[in-house]
Phi, psi and omega in degrees: 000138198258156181284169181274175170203159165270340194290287202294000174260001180271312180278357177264340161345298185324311209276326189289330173275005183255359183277297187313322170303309168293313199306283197305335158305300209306316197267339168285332173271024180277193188222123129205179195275161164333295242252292189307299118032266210304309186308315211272352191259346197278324176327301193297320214287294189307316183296334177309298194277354186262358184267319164300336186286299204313307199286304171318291161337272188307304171333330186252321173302320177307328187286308190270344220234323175291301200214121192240009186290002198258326172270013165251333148286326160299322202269347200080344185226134168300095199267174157311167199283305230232157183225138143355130170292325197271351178265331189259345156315285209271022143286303196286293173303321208055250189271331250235235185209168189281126205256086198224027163064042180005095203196146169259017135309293162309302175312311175304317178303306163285335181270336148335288207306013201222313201197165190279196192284327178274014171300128169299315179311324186287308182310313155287353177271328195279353152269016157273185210290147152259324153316330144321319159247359169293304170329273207303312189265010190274289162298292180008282198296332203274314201282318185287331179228353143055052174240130187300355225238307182297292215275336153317297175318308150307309205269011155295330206254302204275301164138174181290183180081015176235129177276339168216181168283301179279011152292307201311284187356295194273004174259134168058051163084000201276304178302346153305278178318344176258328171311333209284275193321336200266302147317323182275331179288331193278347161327269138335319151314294211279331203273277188338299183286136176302341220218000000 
């Protein structure tokens, strides 16, 4: 069983977010209409944020798998010093996907249930932006379920005026600017983690 590392889910984050970076040269320099355009930043968006669910996930299975007296105190029950990668998922996870109310509030909240407040992963995460990945996981939830209900939410984090999620994306950078961020969070991981 090869152990998780943080260093290393930090640098394949890294590869995935410079995949996402190519993917958007290619497609802003194509000839396509508005709409495909718009399709194409909510795409990037979407791969942005399943590559941050992935790199927390392993962080934390990595996190738990290192050390579990910090869930055996919160939990009460003893667990072994070293766990499964797959036993430390599915702690984390149960039957379900990885879950934190899309918030980097939230995201902090969860990985609290694992470890303590002075962990480096709670300390990399508390340094982005928080409007900034709130923002980020706010379109997200509005480009995957195209829900009234999402997109209320977005348009509170963003202000009026985005007719979609990839119209907002593609004006002035924004999907750039959550690349800027999210980089600097895959950044922060590799510096940040012992392992």
């Amino acid at each position: 069983m090869r152990k998780k590392s943080g260093k290393r889910a930090a640098r394949r984050f890294d590869a995935e977010i410079t995949e996402v970076e190519r993917f958007l040269t290619d497609v802003t320099s194509a000839t396509l209409d508005k709409r495909s355009l718009s399709w194409a930043h909510e795409v990037a968006l979407l791969k942005l944020t399943v590559a941050l669910e992935r790199v927390m996930l392993e962080c934390l299975v990595a996190a738990i798998n290192n050390s579990t007296g910090p869930l055996s105190a919160r939990t009460q029950v003893k667990f072994p010093k070293h766990i499964t990668n797959e036993v430390a998922e599915y702690l984390v996870v149960g039957s379900s996907y990885f879950d934190f109310r899309g918030s980097r509030d939230g995201l902090i909240k969860k990985i609290r249930e694992f470890v303590d407040e002075s962990h480096w992963l709670v300390t990399a995460v508390k340094t982005t932006d928080k409007p900034t990945l709130d923002k980020l996981f706010a379109i997200r939830n509005w480009a995957a379920h195209e829900s009234k209900t999402a997109k209320r939410r977005a348009i509170a984090l963003v202000g009026p005026g985005a007719g979609s999620p990839g119209s907002w994306l593609k004006k002035g950078g924004r999907t750039a600017a959550f690349i800027r961020e999210l980089r600097d969070l895959a950044n922060e991981i590799e510096s940040a983690a012992p392992f």
